[in-house]
C-alpha positions as CSV (number, residue, x, y, z in Angstrom):
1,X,120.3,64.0,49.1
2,X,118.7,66.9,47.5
3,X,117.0,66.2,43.7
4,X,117.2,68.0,40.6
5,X,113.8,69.9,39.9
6,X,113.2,69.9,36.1
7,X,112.6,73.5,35.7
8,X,114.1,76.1,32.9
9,X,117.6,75.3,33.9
10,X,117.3,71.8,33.5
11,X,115.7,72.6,29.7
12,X,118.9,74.3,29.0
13,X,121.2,71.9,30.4
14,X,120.2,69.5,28.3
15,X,120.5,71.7,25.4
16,X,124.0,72.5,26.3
17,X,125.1,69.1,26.6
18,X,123.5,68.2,23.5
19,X,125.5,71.2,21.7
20,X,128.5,70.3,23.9
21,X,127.9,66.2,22.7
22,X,127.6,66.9,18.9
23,X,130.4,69.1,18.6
24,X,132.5,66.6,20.5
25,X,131.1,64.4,17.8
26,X,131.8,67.0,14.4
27,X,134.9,68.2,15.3
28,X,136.9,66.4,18.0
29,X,137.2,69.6,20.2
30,X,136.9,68.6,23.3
31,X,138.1,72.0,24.8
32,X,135.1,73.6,23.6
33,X,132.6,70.7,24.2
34,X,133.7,70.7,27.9
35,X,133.1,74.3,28.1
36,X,129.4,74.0,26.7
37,X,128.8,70.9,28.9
38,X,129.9,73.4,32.0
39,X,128.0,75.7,31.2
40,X,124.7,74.1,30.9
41,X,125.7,72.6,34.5
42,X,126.3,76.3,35.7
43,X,122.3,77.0,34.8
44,X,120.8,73.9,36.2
45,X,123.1,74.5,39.6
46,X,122.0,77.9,39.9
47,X,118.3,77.0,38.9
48,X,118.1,74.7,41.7
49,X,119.7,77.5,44.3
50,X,117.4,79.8,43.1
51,X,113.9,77.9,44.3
52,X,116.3,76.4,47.6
């Protein structure tokens, strides 16, 4: 099993899912919480790809 390197990706995943959690929170749009959450997942996959 490979591990997650905590790199720049990793910084803005967490930011996304923290946008992605309080807006989930605020407004109850889980459409657009989901779309912030997959997006930070997008960076921290292709951050790790990048240094594989």
């Amino acid at each position: 099993m490979k591990r997650i390197k905590f790199g720049a990706g990793f910084t803005i995943f967490i930011l996304f899912f923290g946008i992605g959690t309080v807006l989930a929170f605020q407004s109850k749009n889980w459409v657009e919480a989901t779309f912030w959450v997959i997006i930070g997942i997008v960076f921290l996959v292709a951050d790790n790809l990048k240094k594989a």
